[in-house]
VMD Tcl script that builds the backbone (N, CA, C; Angstrom):
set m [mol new atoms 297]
animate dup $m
set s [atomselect $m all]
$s set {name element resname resid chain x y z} {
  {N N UNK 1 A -95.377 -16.101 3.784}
  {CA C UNK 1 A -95.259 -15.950 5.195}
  {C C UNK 1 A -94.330 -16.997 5.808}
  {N N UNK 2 A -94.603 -18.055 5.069}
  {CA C UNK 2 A -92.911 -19.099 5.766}
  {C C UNK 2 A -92.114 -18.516 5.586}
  {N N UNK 3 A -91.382 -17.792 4.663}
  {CA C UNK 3 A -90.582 -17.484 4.426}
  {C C UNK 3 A -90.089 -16.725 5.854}
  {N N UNK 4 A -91.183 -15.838 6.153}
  {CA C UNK 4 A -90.635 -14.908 7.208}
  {C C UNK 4 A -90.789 -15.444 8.790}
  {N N UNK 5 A -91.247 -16.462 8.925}
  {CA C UNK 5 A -91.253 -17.506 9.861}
  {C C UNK 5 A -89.626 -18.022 9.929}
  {N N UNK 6 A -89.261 -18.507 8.792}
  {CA C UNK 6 A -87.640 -19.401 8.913}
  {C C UNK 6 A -86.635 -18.390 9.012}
  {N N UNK 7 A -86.939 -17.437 9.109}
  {CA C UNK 7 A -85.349 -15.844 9.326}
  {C C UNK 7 A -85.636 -15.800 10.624}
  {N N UNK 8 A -83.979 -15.921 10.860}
  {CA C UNK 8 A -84.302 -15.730 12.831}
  {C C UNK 8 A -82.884 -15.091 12.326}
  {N N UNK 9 A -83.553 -13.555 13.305}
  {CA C UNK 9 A -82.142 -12.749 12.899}
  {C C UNK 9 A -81.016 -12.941 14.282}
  {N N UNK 10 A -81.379 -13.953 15.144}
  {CA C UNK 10 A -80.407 -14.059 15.587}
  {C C UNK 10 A -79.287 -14.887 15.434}
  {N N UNK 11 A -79.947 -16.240 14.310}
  {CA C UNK 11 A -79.021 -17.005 13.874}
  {C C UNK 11 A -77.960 -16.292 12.989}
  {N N UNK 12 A -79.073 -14.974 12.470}
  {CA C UNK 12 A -77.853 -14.340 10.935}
  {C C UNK 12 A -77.020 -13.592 11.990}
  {N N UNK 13 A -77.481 -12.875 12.771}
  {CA C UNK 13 A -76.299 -12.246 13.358}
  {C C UNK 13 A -74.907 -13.110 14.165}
  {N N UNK 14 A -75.017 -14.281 14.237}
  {CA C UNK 14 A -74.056 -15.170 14.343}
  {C C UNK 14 A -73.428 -15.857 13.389}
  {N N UNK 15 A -74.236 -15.937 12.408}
  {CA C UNK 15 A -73.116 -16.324 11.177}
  {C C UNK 15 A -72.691 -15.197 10.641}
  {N N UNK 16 A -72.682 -14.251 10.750}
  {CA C UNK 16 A -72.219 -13.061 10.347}
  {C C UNK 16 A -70.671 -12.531 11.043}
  {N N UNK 17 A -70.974 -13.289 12.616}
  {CA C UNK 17 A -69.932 -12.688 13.671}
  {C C UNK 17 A -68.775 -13.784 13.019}
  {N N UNK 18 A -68.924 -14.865 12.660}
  {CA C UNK 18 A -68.238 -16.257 12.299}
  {C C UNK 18 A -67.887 -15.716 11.519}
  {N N UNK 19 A -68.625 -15.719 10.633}
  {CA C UNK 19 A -67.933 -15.079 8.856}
  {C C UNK 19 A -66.452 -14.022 9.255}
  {N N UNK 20 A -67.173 -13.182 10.588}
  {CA C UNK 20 A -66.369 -11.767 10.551}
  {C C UNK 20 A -65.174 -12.214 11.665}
  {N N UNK 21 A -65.148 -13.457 12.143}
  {CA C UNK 21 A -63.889 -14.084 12.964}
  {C C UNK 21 A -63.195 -14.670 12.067}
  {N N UNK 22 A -63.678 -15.811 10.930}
  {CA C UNK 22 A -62.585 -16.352 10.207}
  {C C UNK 22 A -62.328 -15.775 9.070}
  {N N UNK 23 A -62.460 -14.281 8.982}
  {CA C UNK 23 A -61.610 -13.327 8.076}
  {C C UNK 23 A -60.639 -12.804 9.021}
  {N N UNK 24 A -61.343 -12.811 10.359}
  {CA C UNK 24 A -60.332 -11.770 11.314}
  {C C UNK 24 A -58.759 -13.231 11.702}
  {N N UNK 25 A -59.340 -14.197 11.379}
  {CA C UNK 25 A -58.237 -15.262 11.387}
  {C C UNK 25 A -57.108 -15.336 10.754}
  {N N UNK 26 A -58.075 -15.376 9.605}
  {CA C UNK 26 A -57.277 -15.379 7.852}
  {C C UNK 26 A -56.087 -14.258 8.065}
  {N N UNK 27 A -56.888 -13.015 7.936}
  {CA C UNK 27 A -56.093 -11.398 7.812}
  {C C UNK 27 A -54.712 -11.433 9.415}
  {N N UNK 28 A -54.935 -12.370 10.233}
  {CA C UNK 28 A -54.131 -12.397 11.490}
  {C C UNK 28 A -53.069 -13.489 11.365}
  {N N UNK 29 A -53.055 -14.507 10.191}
  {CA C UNK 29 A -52.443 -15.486 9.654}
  {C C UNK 29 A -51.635 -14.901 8.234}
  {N N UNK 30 A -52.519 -14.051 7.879}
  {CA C UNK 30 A -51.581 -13.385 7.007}
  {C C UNK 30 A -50.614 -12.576 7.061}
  {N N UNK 31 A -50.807 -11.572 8.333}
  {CA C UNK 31 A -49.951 -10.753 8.804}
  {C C UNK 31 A -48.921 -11.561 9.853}
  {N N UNK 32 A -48.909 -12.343 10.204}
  {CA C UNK 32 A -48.130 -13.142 10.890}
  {C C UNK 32 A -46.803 -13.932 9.537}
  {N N UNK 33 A -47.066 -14.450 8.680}
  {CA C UNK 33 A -46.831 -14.569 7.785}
  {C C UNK 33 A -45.717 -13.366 6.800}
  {N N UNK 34 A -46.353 -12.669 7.033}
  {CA C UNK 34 A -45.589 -10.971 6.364}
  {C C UNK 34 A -45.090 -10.839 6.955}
  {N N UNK 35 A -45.421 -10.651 8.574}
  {CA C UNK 35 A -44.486 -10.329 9.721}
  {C C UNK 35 A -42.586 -11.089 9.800}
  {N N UNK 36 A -42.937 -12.905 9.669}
  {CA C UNK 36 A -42.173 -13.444 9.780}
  {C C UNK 36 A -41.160 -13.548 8.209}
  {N N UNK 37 A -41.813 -13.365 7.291}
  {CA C UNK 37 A -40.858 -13.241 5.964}
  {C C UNK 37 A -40.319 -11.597 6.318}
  {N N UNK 38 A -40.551 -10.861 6.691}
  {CA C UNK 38 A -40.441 -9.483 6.910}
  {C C UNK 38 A -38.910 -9.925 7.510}
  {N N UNK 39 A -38.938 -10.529 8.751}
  {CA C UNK 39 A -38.061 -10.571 9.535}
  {C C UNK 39 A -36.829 -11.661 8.952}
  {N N UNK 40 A -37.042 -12.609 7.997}
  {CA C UNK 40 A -36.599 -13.138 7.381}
  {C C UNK 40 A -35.622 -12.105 6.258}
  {N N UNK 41 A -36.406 -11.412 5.888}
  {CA C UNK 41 A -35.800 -10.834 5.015}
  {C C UNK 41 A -34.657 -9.713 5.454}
  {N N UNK 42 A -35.165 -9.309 6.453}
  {CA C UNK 42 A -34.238 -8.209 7.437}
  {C C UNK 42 A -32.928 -9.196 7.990}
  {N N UNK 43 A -33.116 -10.228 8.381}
  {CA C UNK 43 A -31.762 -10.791 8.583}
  {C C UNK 43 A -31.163 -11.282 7.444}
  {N N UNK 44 A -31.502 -11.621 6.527}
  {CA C UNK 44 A -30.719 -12.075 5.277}
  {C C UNK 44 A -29.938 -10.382 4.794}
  {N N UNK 45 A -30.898 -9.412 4.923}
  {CA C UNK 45 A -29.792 -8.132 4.415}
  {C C UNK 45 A -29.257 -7.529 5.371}
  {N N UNK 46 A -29.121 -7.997 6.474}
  {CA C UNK 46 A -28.170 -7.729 7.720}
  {C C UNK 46 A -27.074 -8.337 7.214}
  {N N UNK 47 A -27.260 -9.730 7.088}
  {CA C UNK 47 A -26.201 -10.469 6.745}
  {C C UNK 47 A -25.167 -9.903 5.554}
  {N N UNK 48 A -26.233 -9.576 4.493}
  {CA C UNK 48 A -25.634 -9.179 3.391}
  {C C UNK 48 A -24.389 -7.663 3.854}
  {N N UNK 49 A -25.271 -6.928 4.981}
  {CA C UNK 49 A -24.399 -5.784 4.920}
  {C C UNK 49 A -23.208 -6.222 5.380}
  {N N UNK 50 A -23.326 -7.240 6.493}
  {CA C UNK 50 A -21.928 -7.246 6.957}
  {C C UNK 50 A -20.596 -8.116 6.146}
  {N N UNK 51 A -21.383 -8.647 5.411}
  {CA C UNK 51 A -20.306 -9.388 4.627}
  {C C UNK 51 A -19.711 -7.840 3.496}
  {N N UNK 52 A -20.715 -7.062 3.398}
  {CA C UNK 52 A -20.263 -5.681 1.979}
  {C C UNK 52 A -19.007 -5.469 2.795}
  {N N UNK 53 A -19.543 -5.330 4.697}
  {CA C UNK 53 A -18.167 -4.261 5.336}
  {C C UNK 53 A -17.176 -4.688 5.280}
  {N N UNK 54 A -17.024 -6.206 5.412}
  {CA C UNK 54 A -15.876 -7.576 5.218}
  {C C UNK 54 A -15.139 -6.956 4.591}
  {N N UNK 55 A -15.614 -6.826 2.767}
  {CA C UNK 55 A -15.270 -6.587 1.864}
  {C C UNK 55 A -14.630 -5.229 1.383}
  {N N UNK 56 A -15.547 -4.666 1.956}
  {CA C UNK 56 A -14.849 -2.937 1.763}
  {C C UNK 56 A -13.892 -2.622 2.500}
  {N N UNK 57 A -13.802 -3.346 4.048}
  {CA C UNK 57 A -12.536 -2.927 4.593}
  {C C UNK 57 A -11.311 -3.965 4.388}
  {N N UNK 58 A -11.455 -4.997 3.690}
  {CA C UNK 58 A -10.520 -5.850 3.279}
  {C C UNK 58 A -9.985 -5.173 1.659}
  {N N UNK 59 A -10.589 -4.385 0.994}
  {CA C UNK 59 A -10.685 -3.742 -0.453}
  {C C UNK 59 A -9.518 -2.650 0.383}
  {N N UNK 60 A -10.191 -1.615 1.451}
  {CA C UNK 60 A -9.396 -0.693 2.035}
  {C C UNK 60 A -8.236 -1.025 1.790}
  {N N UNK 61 A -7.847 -2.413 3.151}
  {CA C UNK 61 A -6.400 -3.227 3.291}
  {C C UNK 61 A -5.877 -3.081 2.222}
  {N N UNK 62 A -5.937 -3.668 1.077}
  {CA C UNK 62 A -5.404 -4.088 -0.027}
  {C C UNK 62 A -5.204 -2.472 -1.270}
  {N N UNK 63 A -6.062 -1.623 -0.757}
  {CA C UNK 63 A -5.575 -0.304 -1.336}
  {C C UNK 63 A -4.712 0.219 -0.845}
  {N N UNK 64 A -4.347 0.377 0.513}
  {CA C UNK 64 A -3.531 1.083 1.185}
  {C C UNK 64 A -2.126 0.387 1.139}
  {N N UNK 65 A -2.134 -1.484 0.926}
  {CA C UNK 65 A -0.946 -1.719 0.678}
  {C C UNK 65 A -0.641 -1.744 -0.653}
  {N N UNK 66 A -1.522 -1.246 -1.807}
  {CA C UNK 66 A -0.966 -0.992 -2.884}
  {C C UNK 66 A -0.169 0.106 -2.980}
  {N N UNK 67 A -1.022 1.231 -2.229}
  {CA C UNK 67 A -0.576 2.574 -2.034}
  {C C UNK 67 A 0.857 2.895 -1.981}
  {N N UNK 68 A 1.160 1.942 -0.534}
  {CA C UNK 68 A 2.514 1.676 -0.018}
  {C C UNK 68 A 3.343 1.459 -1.091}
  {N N UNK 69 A 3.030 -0.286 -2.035}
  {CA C UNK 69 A 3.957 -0.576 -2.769}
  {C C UNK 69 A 4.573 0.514 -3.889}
  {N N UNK 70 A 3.139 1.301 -3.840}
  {CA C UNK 70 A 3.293 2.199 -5.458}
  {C C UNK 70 A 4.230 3.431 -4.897}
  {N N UNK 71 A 4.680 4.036 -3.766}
  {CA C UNK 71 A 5.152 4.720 -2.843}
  {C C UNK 71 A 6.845 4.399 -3.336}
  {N N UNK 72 A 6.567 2.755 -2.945}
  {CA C UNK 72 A 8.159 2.602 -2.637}
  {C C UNK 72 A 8.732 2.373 -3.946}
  {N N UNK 73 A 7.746 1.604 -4.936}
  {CA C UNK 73 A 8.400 1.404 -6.126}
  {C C UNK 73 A 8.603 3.048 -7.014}
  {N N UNK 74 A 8.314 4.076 -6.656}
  {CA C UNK 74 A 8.379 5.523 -6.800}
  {C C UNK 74 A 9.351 6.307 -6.386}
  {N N UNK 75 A 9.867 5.643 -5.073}
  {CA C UNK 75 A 10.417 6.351 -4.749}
  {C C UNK 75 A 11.860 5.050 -5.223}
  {N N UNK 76 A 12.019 4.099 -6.056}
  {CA C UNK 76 A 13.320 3.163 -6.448}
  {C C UNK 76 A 13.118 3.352 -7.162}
  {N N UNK 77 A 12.482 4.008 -8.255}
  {CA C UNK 77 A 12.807 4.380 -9.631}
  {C C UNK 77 A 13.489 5.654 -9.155}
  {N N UNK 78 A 13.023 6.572 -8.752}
  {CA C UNK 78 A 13.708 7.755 -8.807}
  {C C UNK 78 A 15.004 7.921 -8.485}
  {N N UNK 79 A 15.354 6.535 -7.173}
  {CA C UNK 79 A 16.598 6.660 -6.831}
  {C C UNK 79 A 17.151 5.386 -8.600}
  {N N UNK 80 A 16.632 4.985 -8.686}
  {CA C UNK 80 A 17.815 4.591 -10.129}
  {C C UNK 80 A 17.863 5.816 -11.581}
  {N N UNK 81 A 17.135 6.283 -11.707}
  {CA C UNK 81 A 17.455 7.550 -12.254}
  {C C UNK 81 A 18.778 8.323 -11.849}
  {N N UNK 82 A 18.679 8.367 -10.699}
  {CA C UNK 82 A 20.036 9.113 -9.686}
  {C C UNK 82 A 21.096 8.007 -9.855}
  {N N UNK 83 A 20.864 6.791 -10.277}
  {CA C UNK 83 A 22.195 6.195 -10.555}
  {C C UNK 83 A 22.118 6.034 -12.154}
  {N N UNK 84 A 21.365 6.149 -13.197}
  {CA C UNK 84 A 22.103 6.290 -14.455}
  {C C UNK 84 A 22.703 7.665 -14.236}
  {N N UNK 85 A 22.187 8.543 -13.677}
  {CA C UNK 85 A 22.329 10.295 -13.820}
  {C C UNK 85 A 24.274 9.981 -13.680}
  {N N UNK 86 A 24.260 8.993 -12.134}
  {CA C UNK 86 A 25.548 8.992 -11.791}
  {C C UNK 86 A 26.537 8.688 -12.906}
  {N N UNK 87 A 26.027 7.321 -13.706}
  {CA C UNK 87 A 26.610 6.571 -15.201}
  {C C UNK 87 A 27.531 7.426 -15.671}
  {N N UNK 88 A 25.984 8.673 -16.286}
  {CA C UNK 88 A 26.586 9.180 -17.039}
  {C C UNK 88 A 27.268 10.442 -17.182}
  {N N UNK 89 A 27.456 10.848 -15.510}
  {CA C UNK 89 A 28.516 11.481 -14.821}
  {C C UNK 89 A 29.920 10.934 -14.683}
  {N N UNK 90 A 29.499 9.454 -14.731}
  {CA C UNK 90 A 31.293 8.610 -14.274}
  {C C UNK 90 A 31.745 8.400 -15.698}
  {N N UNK 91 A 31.102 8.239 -17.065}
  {CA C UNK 91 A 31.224 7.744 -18.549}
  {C C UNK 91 A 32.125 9.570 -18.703}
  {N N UNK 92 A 31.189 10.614 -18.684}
  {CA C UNK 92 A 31.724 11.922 -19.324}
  {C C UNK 92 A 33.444 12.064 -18.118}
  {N N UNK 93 A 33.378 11.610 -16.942}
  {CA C UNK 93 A 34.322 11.569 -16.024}
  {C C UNK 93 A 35.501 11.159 -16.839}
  {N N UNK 94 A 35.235 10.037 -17.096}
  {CA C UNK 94 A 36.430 8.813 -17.711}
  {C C UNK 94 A 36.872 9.441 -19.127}
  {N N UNK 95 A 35.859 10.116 -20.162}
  {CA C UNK 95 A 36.247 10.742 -21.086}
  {C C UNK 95 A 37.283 11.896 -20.781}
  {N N UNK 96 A 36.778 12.760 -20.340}
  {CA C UNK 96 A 37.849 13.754 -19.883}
  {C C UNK 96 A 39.053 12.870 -19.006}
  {N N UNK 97 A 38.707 12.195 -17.944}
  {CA C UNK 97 A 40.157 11.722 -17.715}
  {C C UNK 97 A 41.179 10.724 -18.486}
  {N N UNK 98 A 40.959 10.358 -19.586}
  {CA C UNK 98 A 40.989 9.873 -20.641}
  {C C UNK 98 A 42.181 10.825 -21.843}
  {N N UNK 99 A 41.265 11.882 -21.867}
  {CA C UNK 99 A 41.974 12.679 -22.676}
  {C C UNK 99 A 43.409 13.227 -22.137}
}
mol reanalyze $m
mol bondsrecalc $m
mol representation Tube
mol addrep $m
Protein backbone atom coordinates (compact mmCIF):
# COMPACT_ATOMS: atom_id res chain seq x y z
CA UNK A 1 0.00 0.00 0.00
CA UNK A 2 3.03 2.56 0.18
CA UNK A 3 3.69 1.84 -2.80
CA UNK A 4 0.37 3.25 -3.98
CA UNK A 5 0.52 6.13 -1.55
CA UNK A 6 4.06 7.50 -3.32
CA UNK A 7 2.40 7.56 -7.24
CA UNK A 8 0.96 10.90 -7.66
CA UNK A 9 -0.17 10.81 -11.17
CA UNK A 10 0.16 14.25 -11.36
CA UNK A 11 3.80 14.42 -10.85
CA UNK A 12 4.01 11.51 -13.78
CA UNK A 13 1.98 13.46 -15.96
CA UNK A 14 4.59 16.24 -15.78
CA UNK A 15 7.51 14.38 -16.22
CA UNK A 16 6.06 12.92 -19.03
CA UNK A 17 5.12 16.53 -20.61
CA UNK A 18 9.17 17.33 -19.91
CA UNK A 19 10.29 14.15 -21.32
CA UNK A 20 7.79 15.07 -24.35
CA UNK A 21 9.32 18.94 -24.54
CA UNK A 22 12.99 17.96 -24.53
CA UNK A 23 12.43 15.52 -27.42
CA UNK A 24 10.23 18.23 -28.95
CA UNK A 25 13.64 20.38 -28.42
CA UNK A 26 16.04 17.85 -29.56
CA UNK A 27 13.80 16.92 -32.93
CA UNK A 28 13.49 21.18 -33.37
CA UNK A 29 17.44 21.42 -33.02
CA UNK A 30 17.75 18.82 -35.33
CA UNK A 31 15.71 20.09 -37.98
CA UNK A 32 17.15 23.43 -37.66
CA UNK A 33 20.41 21.87 -38.20
CA UNK A 34 19.20 19.94 -41.56
CA UNK A 35 17.49 22.99 -42.37
CA UNK A 36 20.75 25.09 -42.25
CA UNK A 37 23.24 22.36 -43.90
CA UNK A 38 20.28 22.02 -46.41
CA UNK A 39 20.78 25.59 -47.25
CA UNK A 40 24.42 25.29 -47.09
CA UNK A 41 24.41 22.83 -49.44
CA UNK A 42 22.01 24.60 -51.95
CA UNK A 43 24.40 27.50 -52.14
CA UNK A 44 27.54 25.60 -52.60
CA UNK A 45 25.64 23.89 -55.85
CA UNK A 46 24.37 27.20 -56.93
CA UNK A 47 27.75 28.16 -56.91
CA UNK A 48 28.87 25.13 -58.58
CA UNK A 49 26.24 25.74 -61.43
CA UNK A 50 27.37 28.99 -62.18
CA UNK A 51 30.87 28.46 -62.44
CA UNK A 52 29.67 24.96 -65.09
CA UNK A 53 27.88 28.15 -67.16
CA UNK A 54 31.36 30.17 -66.92
CA UNK A 55 32.71 27.26 -68.44
CA UNK A 56 30.38 26.07 -71.02
CA UNK A 57 29.97 29.41 -72.46
CA UNK A 58 33.68 30.17 -72.40
CA UNK A 59 34.08 26.23 -74.06
CA UNK A 60 31.21 27.79 -76.61
CA UNK A 61 33.75 30.98 -77.22
CA UNK A 62 36.58 28.91 -77.90
CA UNK A 63 34.51 26.42 -80.26
CA UNK A 64 33.16 28.90 -82.37
CA UNK A 65 36.62 30.53 -82.73
CA UNK A 66 37.98 27.28 -83.63
CA UNK A 67 35.19 26.91 -86.01
CA UNK A 68 36.21 30.20 -87.60
CA UNK A 69 39.94 29.28 -87.70
CA UNK A 70 39.08 25.78 -89.24
CA UNK A 71 36.79 27.87 -91.89
CA UNK A 72 39.59 30.03 -92.90
CA UNK A 73 42.39 27.62 -92.81
CA UNK A 74 39.83 25.61 -95.41
CA UNK A 75 39.11 27.89 -97.24
CA UNK A 76 43.63 28.79 -97.76
CA UNK A 77 44.21 25.48 -98.53
CA UNK A 78 41.81 25.37 -101.20
CA UNK A 79 42.90 28.61 -102.51
CA UNK A 80 46.67 27.07 -102.62
CA UNK A 81 45.53 24.11 -104.44
CA UNK A 82 44.28 26.79 -107.07
CA UNK A 83 47.82 27.98 -107.07
CA UNK A 84 49.77 24.63 -107.57
CA UNK A 85 46.70 23.86 -110.12
CA UNK A 86 48.07 27.36 -111.56
CA UNK A 87 52.08 25.79 -111.35
CA UNK A 88 51.19 23.32 -113.17
CA UNK A 89 49.30 25.19 -115.79
CA UNK A 90 52.35 27.81 -116.12
CA UNK A 91 55.18 24.49 -116.10
CA UNK A 92 52.87 22.59 -119.15
CA UNK A 93 52.60 26.57 -120.52
CA UNK A 94 56.43 26.99 -120.69
CA UNK A 95 56.76 23.41 -122.18
CA UNK A 96 54.75 24.03 -125.12
CA UNK A 97 56.13 27.52 -125.38
CA UNK A 98 59.37 26.06 -125.28
CA UNK A 99 58.92 23.78 -128.03
Amino acid sequence: MDDQQGYDPYQDTIFRLKDFEEKQNLLKDRLLLIGNALVDERDKNFSRVQEIKKEVMALKEDMSKIKDFLQKMSEQLSNLARKEELMILQRQFDLFRTK
